[in-house]
Backbone as numpy.savetxt, mean C-alpha at the origin, in Angstrom:
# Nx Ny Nz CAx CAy CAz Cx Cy Cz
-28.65 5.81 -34.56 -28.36 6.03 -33.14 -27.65 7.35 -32.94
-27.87 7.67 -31.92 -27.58 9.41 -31.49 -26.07 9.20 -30.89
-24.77 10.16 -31.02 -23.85 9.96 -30.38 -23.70 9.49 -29.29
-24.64 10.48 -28.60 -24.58 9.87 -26.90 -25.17 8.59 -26.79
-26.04 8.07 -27.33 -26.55 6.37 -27.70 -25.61 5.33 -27.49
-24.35 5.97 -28.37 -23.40 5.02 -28.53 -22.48 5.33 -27.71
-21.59 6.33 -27.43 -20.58 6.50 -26.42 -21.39 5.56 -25.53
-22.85 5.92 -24.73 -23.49 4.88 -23.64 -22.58 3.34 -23.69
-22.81 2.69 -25.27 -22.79 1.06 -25.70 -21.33 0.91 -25.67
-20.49 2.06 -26.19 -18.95 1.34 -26.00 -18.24 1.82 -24.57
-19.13 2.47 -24.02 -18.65 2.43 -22.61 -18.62 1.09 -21.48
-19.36 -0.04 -22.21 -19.54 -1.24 -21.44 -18.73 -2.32 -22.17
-18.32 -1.73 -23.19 -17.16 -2.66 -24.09 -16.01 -2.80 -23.20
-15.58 -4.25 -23.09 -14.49 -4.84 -22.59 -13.43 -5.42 -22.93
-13.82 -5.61 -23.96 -12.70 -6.67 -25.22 -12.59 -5.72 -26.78
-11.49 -5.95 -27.34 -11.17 -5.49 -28.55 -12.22 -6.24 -29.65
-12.36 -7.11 -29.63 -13.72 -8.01 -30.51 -14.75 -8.25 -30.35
-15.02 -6.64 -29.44 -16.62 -6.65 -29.21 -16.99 -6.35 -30.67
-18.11 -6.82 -31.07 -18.83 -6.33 -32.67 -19.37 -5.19 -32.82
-19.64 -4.22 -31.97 -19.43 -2.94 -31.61 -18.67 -2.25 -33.36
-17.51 -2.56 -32.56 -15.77 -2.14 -33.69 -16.97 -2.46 -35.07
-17.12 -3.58 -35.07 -17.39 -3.69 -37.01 -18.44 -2.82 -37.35
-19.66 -2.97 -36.58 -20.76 -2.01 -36.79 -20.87 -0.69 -36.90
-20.10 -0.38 -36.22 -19.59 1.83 -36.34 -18.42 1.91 -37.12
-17.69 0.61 -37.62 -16.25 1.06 -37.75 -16.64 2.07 -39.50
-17.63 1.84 -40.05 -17.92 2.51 -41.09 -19.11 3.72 -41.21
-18.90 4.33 -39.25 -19.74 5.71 -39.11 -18.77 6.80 -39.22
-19.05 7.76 -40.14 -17.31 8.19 -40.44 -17.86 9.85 -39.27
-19.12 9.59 -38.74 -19.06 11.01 -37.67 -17.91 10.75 -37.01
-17.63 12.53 -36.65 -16.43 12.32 -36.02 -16.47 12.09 -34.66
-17.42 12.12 -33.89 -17.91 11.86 -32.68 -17.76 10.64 -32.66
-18.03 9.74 -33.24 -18.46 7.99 -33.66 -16.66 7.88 -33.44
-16.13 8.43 -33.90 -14.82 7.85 -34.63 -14.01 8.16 -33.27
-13.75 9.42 -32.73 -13.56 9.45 -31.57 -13.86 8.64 -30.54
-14.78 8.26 -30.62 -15.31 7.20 -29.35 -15.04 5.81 -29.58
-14.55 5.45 -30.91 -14.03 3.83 -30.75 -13.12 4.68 -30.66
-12.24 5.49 -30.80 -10.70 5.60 -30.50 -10.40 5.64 -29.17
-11.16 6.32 -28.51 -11.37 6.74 -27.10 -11.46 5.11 -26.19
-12.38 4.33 -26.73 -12.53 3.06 -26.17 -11.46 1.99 -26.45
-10.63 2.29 -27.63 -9.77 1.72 -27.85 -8.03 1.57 -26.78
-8.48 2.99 -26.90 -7.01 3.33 -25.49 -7.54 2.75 -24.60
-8.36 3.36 -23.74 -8.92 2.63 -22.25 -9.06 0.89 -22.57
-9.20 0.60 -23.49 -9.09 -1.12 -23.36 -7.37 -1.49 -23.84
-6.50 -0.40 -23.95 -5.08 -1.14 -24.06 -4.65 -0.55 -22.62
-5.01 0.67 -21.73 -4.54 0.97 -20.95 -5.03 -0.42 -19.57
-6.31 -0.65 -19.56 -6.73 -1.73 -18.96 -5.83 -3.34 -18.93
-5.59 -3.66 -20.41 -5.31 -4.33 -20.57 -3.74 -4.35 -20.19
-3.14 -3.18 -20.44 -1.35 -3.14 -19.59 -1.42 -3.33 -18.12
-2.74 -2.52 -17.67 -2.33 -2.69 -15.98 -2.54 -4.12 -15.68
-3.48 -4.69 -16.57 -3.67 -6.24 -15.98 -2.19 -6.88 -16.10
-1.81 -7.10 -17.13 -0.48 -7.35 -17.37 0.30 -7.38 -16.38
0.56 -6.07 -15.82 1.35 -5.85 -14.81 0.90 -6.07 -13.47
-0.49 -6.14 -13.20 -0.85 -6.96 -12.08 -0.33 -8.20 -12.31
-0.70 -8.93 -13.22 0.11 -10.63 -13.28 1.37 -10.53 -13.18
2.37 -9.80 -13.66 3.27 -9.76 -13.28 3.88 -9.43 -11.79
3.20 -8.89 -11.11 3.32 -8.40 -9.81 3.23 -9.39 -8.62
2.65 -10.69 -9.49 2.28 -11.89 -8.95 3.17 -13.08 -9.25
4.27 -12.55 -9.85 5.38 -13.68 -10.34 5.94 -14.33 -8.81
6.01 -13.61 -7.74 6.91 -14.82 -6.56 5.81 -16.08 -6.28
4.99 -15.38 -6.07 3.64 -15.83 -5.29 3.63 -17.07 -5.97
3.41 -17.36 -7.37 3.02 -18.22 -8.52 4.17 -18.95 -8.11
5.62 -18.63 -8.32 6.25 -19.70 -7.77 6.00 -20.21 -6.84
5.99 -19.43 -6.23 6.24 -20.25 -4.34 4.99 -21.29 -4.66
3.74 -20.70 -5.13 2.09 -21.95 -4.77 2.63 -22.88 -5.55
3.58 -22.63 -6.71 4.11 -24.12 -7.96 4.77 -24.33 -7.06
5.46 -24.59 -5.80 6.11 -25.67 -5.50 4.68 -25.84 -4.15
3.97 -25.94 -4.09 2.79 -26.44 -3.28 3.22 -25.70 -1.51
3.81 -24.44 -1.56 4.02 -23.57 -0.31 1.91 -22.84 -0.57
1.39 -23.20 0.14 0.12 -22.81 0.01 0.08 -20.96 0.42
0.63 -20.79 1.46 0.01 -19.74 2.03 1.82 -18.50 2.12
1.42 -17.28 1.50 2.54 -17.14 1.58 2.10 -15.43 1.34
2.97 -15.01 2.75 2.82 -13.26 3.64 3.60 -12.49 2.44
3.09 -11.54 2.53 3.81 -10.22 2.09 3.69 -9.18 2.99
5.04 -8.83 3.59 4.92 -7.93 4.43 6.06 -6.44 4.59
5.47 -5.77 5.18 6.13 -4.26 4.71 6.19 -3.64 5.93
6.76 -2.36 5.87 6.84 -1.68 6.96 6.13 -0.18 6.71
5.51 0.94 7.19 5.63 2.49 7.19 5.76 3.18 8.45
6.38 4.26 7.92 6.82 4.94 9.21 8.26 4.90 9.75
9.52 4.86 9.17 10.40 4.26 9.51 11.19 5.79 9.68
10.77 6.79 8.90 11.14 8.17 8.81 10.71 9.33 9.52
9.30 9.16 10.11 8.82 10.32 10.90 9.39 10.47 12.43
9.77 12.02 12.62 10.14 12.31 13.99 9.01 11.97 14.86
7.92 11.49 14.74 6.59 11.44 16.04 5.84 9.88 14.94
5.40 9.50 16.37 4.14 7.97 16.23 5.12 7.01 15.80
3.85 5.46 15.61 5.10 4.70 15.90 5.62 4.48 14.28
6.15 3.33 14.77 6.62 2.62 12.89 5.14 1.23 13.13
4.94 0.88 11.55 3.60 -0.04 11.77 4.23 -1.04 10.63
4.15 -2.51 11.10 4.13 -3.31 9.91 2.97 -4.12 9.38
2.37 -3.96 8.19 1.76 -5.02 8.11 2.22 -6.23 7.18
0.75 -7.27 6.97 0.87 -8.26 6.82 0.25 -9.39 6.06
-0.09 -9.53 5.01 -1.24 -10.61 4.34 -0.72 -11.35 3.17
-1.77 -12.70 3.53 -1.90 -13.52 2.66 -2.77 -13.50 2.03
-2.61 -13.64 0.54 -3.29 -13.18 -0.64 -4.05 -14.79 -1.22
-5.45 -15.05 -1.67 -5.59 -16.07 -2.17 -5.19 -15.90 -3.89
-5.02 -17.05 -4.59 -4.65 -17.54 -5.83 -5.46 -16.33 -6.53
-7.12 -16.34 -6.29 -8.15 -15.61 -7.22 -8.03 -14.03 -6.74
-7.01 -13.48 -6.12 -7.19 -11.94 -5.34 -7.48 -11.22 -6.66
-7.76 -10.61 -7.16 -8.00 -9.48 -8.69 -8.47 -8.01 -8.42
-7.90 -7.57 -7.58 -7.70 -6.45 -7.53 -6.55 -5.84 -7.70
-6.83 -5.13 -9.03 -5.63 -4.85 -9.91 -5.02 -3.77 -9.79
-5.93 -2.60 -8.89 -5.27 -1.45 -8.35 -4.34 -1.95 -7.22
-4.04 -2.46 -6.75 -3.14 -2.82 -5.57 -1.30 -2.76 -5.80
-1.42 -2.09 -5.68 0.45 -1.25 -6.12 0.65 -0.41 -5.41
2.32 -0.81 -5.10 2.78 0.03 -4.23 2.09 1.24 -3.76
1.76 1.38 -2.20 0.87 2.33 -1.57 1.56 3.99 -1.96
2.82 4.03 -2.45 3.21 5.24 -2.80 3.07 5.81 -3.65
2.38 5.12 -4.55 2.24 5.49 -6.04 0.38 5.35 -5.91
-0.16 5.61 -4.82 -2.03 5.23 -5.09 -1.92 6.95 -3.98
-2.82 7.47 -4.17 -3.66 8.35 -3.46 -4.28 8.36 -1.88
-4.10 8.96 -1.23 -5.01 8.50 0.11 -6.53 8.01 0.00
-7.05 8.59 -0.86 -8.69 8.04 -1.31 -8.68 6.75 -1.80
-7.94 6.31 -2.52 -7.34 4.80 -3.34 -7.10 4.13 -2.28
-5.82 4.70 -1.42 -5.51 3.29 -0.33 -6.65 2.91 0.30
-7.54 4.26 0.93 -8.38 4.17 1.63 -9.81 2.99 1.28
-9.97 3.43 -0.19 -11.29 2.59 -0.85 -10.74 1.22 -1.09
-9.56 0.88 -0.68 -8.62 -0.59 -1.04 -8.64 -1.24 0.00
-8.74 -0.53 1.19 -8.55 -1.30 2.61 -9.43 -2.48 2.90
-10.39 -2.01 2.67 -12.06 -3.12 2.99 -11.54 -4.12 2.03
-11.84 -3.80 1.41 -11.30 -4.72 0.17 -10.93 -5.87 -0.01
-8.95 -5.30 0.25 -7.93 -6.47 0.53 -8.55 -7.36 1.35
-9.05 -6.51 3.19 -9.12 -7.11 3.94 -10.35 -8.29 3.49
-11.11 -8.16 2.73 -12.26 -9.16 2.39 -11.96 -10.08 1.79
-10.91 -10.06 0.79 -10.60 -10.90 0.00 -9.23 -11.96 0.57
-8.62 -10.91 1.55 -7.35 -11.31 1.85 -7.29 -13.09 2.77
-6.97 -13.89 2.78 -6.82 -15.02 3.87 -6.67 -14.55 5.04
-5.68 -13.93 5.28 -5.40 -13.14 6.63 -4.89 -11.70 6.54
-4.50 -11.10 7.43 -4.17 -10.09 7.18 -3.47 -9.54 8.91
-2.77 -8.36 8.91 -2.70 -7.86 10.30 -1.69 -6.85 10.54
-1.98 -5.76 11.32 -1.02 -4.75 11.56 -0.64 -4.26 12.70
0.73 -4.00 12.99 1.28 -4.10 14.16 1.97 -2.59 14.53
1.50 -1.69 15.78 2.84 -0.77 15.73 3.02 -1.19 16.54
4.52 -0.23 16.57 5.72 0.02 17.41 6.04 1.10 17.94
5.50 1.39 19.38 5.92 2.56 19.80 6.86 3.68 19.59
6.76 5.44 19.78 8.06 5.74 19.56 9.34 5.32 20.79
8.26 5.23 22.05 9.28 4.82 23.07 10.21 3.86 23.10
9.86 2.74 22.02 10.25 1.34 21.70 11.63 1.94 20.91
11.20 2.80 19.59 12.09 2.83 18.89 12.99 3.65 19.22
12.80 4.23 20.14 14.25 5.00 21.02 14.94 4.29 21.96
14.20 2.83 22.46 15.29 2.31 23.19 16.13 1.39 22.45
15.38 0.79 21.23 16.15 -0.20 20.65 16.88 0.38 19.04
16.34 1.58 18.84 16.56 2.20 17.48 15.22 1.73 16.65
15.36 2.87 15.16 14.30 2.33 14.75 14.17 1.16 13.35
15.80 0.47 13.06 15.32 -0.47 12.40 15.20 -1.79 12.97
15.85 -1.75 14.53 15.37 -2.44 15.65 14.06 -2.95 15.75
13.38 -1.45 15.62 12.15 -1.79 16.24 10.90 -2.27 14.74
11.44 -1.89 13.82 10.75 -2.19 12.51 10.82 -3.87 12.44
12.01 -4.43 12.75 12.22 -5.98 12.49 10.85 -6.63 13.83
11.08 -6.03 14.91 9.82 -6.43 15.76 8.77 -6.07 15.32
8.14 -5.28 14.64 7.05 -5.35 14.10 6.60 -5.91 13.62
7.71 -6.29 12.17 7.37 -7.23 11.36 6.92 -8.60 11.70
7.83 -9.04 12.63 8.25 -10.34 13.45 6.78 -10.56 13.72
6.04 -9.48 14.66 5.24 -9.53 15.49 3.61 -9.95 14.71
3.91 -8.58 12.99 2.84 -8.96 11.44 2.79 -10.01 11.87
3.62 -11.03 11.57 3.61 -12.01 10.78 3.24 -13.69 11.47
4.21 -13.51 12.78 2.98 -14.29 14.21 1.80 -13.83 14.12
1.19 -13.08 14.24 -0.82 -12.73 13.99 -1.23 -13.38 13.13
-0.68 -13.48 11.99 -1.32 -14.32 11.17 -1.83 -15.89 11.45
-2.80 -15.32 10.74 -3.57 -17.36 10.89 -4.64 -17.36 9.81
-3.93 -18.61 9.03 -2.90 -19.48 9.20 -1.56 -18.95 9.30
-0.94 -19.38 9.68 0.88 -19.34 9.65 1.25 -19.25 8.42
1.81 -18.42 7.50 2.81 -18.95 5.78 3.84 -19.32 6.06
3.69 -20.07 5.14 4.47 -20.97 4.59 6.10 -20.64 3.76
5.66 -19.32 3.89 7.21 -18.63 2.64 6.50 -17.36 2.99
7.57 -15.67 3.15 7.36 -14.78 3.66 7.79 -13.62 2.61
7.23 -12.97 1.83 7.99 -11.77 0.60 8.01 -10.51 1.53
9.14 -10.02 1.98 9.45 -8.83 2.83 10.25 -7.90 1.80
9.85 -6.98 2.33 10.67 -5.45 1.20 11.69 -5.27 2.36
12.88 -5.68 1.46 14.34 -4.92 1.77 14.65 -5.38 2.72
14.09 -5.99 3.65 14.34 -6.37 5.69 14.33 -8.29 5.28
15.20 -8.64 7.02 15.28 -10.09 7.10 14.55 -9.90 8.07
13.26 -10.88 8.34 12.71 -11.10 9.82 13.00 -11.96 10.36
13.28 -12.16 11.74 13.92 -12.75 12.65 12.90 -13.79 12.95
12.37 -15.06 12.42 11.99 -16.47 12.14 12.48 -17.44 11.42
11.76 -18.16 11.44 12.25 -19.84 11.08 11.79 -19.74 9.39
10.50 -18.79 8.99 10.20 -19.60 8.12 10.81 -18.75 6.82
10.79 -19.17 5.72 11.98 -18.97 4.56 11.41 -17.68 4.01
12.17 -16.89 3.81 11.84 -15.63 3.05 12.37 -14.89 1.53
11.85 -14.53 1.06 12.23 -13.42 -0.44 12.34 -12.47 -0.03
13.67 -11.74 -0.19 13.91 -9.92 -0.08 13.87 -9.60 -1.36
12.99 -8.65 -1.32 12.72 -7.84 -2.28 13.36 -6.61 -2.20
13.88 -5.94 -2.67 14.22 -4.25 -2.94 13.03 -3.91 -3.88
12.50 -2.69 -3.05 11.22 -2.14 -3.92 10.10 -3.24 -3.83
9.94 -4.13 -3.17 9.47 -5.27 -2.78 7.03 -4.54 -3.01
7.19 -4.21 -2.70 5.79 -3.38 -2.89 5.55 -3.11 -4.04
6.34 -2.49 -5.44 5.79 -2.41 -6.49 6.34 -3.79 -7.24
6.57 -4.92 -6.79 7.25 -6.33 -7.03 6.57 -7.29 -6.99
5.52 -6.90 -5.79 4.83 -8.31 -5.69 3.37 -7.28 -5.09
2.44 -8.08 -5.30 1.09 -7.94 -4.93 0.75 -8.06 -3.36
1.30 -8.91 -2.69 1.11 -9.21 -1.34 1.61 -8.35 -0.84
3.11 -7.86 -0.88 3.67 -7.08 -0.15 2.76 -5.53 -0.49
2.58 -5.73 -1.61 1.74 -4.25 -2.01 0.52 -4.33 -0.58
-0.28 -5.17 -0.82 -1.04 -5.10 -0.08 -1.29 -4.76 1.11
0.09 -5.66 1.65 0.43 -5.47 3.20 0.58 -3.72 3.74
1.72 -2.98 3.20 1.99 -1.76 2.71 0.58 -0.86 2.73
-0.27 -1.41 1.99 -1.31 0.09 1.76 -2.02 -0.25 3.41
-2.17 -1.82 3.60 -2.92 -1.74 4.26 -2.28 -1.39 6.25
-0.67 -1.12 6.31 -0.18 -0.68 7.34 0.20 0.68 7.17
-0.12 1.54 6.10 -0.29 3.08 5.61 -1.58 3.39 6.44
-2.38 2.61 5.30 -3.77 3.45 5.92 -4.16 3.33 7.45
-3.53 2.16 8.56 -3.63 1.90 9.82 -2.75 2.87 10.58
-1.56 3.05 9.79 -0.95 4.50 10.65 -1.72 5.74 10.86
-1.88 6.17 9.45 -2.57 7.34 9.38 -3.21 7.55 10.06
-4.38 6.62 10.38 -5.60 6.56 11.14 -5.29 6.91 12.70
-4.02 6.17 12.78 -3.22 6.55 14.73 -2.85 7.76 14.33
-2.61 8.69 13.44 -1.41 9.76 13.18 -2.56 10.79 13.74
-3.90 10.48 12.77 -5.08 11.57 13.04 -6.22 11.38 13.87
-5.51 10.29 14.74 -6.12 10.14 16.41 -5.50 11.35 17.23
-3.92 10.94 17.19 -2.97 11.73 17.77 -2.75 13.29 17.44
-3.50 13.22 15.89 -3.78 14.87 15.63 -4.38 15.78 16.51
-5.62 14.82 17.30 -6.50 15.67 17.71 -6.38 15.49 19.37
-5.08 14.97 19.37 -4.70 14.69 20.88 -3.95 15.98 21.06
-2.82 16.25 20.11 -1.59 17.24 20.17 -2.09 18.16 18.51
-2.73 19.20 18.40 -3.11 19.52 17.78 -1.83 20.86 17.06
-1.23 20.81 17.69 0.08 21.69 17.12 0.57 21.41 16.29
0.86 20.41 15.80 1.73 19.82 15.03 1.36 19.39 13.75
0.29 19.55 13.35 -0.32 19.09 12.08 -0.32 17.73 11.93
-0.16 16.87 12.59 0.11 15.57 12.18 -1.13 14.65 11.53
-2.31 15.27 11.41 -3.26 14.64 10.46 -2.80 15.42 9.10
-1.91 16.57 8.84 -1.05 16.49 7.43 0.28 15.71 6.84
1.05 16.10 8.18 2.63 15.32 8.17 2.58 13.82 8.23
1.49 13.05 9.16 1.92 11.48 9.60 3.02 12.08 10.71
3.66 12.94 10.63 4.68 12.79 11.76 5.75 13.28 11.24
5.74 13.33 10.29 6.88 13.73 8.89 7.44 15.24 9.49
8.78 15.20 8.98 9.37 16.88 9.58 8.96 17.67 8.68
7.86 18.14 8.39 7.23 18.96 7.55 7.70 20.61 8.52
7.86 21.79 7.37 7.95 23.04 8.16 7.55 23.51 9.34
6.08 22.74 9.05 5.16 22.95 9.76 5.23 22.86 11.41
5.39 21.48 11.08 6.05 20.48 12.17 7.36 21.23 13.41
8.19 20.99 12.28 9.50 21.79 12.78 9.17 22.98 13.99
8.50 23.88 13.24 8.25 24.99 13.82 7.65 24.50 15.09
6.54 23.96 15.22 5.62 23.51 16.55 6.59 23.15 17.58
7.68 22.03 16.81 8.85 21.23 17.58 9.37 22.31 18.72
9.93 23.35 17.51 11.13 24.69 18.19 10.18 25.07 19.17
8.66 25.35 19.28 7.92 26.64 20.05 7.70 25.90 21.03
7.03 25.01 20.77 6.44 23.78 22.35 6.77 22.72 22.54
8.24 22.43 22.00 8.71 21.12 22.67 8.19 19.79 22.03
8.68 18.55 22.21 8.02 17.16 21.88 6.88 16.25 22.56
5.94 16.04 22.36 4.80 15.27 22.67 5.09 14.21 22.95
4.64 13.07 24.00 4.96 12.09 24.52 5.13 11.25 23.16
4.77 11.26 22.16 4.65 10.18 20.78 5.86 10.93 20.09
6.79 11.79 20.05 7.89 11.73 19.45 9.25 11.38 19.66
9.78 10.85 18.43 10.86 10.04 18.95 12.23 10.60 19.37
12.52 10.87 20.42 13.59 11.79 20.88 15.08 11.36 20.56
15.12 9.96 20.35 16.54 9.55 19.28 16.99 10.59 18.01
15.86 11.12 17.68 15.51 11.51 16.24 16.11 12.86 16.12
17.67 13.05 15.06 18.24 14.23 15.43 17.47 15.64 15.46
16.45 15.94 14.58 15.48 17.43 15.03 14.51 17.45 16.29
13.98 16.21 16.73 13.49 16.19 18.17 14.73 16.56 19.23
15.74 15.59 19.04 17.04 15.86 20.15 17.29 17.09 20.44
17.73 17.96 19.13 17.99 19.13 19.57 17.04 20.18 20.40
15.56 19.87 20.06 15.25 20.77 20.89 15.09 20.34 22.60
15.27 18.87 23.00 15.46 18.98 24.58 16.63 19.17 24.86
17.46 19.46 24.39 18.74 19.70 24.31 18.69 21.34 24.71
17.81 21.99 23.78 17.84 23.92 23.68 17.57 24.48 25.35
């Protein structure tokens, strides 16, 4: 068999005891030898992320062992940008979810969150995302207005859960919750929730891009990027920025 023959055959290898290993393990080309080595990493690197997907799934597993069936992970983004709103989302994950890329949305790519969205949402029980105006979050503040969001996730849902995994925040309901710190690279649901109220901002950020085109905000999200700043100082704030927000203030202030 021709190198490229075989790179082809251990490229579909999945397991360390494919018989593959025994049959080449005595082709001493160095091409040959390279390529079980090569297949060898990618099946321990595979095999760690799974790992750590199961692990990512440790609340969840409790909560379904005590027979809580249905149970939210929910997050917030946006809690930092001077412009658009704050968004929370929201989902329940079934037992069989196996999508193993699903980690914290800060640590995945915009192309990743993006090719993840359909996804979750297909696989997910429920799911749902909520903003919050900037007008909102200037009358009530904005971790005010983040707890209503959440609040708001997590009523949409249907079915109702049963037990709620929130990053870092208490939501203002009845039903029992896990705070997580770092709660997104912790648990799978909350991961989920997270990429999937990222990629729903964005999407408003680069609506609003092409509403107020000064500001870059299909680069920033809203973020005080230089960029930003500058637009702020020359032409003032756009009905979507939050004027609580000390670099917006100052300039209706100038």
């Amino acid at each position: 068999m021709t190198i490229r023959e075989i790179a082809e055959r251990f490229a579909n290898v999945t397991d360390v005891s494919d018989p593959l290993f025994v049959q080449f393990d005595g082709d001493h080309r160095i091409g040959v030898q390279k390529i079980i080595k090569k297949t060898l990493k990618r099946l321990k690197e595979e095999n760690e992320r799974q790992h750590e997907f199961f692990n990512r799934f440790k609340y969840e597993k409790e909560l379904w062992h005590k027979g809580i069936k249905y149970v939210a992970g929910v997050d917030e983004v946006g809690r930092g940008p001077l412009a658009g709103p704050v968004v929370a989302g929201a989902a329940i994950l079934p037992s069989d979810f196996d999508l193993v890329d699903v980690n914290d949305s800060k640590q995945l790519s915009d192309e990743k969150r993006r090719e993840l969205v359909p996804l979750i949402q297909k696989e997910a029980i429920a799911y749902s995302c909520v903003p919050i105006s900037s007008q909102i979050i200037d009358e009530i503040n904005i971790y005010e207005a983040t707890r209503v969001a959440m609040k708001k996730a997590v009523y949409k849902l249907d079915p109702q859960p049963g037990h709620i995994i929130v990053d870092a925040m208490t939501i203002a309901n009845d039903i029992p919750q896990t705070r997580l710190i770092k709660g997104d690279a912790k648990s799978v649901s909350v991961a989920a929730a997270s990429i999937l109220a990222k990629v729903f901002r964005d999407n408003l950020m680069d609506e609003y891009a092409v509403q107020y085109p000064r500001y870059g905000f299909e680069h920033n999200a809203g973020y005080g990027t230089k960029q930003h700043l500058l637009a702020l100082a020359k032409y003032g704030p756009t009905p979507i920025h939050r004027k609580t927000f000390s670099p917006v203030l100052k300039t209706i202030h100038h």
